[in-house]
Every structure is written in structure tokens, then in C-alpha cells.
N, C-alpha and C positions, 0 to 999 in steps of 0.2 A: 782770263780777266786779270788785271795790273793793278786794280784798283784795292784797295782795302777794304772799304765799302761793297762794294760789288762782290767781295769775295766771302764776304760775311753773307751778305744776301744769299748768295750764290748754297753756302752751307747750312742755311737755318734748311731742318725740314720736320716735319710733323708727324713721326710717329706711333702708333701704337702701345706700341709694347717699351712699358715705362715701369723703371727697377723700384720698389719699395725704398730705397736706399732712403735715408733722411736726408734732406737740405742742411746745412749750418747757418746758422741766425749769420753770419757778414753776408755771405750769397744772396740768400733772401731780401734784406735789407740793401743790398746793390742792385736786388731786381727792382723794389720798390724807389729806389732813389731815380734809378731809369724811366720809370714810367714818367715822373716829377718830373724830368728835364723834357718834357715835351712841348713843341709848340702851341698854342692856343689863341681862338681869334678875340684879340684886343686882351690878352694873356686874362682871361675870364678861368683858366683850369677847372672847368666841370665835370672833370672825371672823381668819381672817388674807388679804390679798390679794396676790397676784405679779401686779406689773406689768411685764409684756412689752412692752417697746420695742426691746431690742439685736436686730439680725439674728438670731442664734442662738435665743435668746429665741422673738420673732415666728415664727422657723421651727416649734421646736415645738409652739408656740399652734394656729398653722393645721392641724399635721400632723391634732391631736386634734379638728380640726372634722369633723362627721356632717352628711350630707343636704343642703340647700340652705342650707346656711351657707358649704360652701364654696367658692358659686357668689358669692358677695358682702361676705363680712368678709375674706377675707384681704387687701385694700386697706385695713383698716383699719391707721393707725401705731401705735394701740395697745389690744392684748388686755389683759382683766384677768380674773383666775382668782380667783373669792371661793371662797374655803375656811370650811369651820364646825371649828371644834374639839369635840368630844366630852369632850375632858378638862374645858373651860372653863365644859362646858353649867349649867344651872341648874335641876335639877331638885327640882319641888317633893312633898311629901307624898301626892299624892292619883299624882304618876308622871309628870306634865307637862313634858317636854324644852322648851326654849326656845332652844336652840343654832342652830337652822335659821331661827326666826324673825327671832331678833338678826340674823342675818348678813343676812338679808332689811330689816331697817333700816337696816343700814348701807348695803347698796347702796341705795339709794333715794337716802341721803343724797349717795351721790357720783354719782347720774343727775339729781338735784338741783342738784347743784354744775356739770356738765355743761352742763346746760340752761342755767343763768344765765350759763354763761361761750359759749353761742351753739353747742353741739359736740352729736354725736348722742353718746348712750350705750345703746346697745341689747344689753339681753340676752337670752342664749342658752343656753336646753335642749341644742342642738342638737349636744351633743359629748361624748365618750369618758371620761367618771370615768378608770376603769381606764387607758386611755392618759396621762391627765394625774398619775395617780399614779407613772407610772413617770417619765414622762416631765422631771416636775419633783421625782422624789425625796421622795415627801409620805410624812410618817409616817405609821404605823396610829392612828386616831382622825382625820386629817384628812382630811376630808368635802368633795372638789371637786362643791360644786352648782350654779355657775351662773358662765358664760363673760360676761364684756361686751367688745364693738366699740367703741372709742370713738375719732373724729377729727371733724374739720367737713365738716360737710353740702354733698354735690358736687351742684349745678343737672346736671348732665350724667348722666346714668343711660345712656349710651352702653354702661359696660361691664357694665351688668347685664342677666343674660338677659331675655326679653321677659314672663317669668309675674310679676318683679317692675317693671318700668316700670310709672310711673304711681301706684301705691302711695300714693304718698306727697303725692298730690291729693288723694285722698280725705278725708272728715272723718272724723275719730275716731269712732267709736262706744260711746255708754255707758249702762250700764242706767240710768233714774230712780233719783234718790233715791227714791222709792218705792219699790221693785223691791227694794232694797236695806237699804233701812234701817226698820225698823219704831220710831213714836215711842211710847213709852208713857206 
């Protein structure tokens, strides 16, 4: 790949096994400015995100993780909580909500920014709406859809169970362009 874009893409990937190490408040604050620079339909931005880095914070992050997330992200130094706004959404004529997509570009844009700055940002299905609504006090209209891990990438997978070791040898797998895309 030639591209710089594509080579970024090409490098983001989603790990497990994520180093306690702390984030610096500029990094952090460049992942947040990234998400900001995202597109949005008829520029409505109805994304909001809570960055969980204070103890407290982190505490309740992890409390709301489901399943085998909480065998491996709570080592992460920082949780991020994307929220969709429903008041902000952009819906058009025909009935089309845009609200969940936007908020889906803007993370991209900060597991983007993630990637370039050398850190995993992995997200996460794998946790409790409902616990995070109480949890963090979310008005009615905000939509907790999607949890991300994000700190630098530990060589040591020591502390993750044995179904995840190794993982993260593997090569990515992705359908063909073909598969995918039809030219017309």
C-alpha cells in the first residue's frame, strides 16, 4: 500500500493485551480533538464521549463490562464511553436516523488517531447500556453504544487468560474487495 491512509488503516488493530502504562493528558486530549474532527450529517455532532481515566471513573467503566471483557480491558488506563445523542440526530424525509452512524465516525476517527500515535483502541459491544446510564448519570436521549480500551500494547499477555494468548499473531482477516464491493 502507497497510500498513507491505507497504511494507517492497514496498522490499526485491536488487541488484547493492553500495558497498564498511563496515557499523558496531550495524547489523550489529541484522541478527544480527533473524535471532534469528525463528519456529521448537516454537521448536527451527536456524539458525546466520557473519558474515564480518574480511579472512580475507571471503577465504574470496568463495573459495566459483560463477558470476556472483563477478563482483559480492565488493565486498560483508559475507558471511552461513545454516546449518540438522539436530540442531535439528523433525520431525513424518507425517515433515515444518522445519529449512530455519525457517532460510528467519529470513533473511527479517534481509533485512527490511536493507531498513529502507536496505542491499541479496541472496541467493545461487550457491556451494560443500562449500567452505564445509571452509572454515569446519562440523560434520556443518550444512547451508550459502544465502550473503547485504549492504552499501549503489552508484548507480555501473561495476564490474559489462555482463550486470548496468541491472538494477536494472527493476521487480520478481510473479505476481497470483490466480496464487498460491486463496480458498476
Amino acid at each position: 500500500m502507497s497510500s498513507t491512509i491505507l497504511n494507517l488503516l492497514d496498522r490499526r488493530f485491536s488487541t488484547r493485551s493492553i500495558s497498564t502504562k498511563t496515557l499523558d493528558s496531550a495524547t489523550v486530549h489529541e484522541l478527544a480533538k480527533a473524535a471532534g474532527l469528525a463528519p456529521s450529517c448537516f454537521n448536527k455532532q451527536p456524539w458525546r464521549f466520557l473519558f474515564l481515566q480518574s480511579d472512580d471513573a475507571l471503577r465504574k467503566g470496568r463495573d459495566i463490562l459483560k463477558g470476556g471483557n472483563r477478563d482483559w480491558a480492565v488493565r486498560a488506563p483508559l475507558l471511552v464511553l461513545g454516546i449518540s445523542r438522539k436530540e442531535d440526530d439528523c433525520v431525513l424525509p424518507d425517515g433515515r436516523a444518522y445519529h449512530q452512524f455519525d457517532l460510528g465516525l467519529s470513533v473511527m476517527n479517534l481509533m485512527l488517531a490511536a493507531t498513529e500515535r502507536g496505542l491499541v483502541a479496541r472496541p467493545m459491544a461487550g457491556f451494560s447500556s443500562k449500567e452505564a446510564r445509571t452509572a454515569f448519570n446519562l440523560e434520556d436521549g443518550q444512547e451508550p453504544l459502544i465502550l473503547l480500551a485504549i492504552g499501549y500494547p503489552d508484548e507480555d499477555e501473561s495476564h490474559l487468560p489462555d482463550n486470548y494468548k496468541g491472538m494477536g499473531d494472527k493476521p487480520r482477516e478481510r473479505k476481497p474487495v470483490e466480496e464487498i464491493v460491486t463496480f458498476l
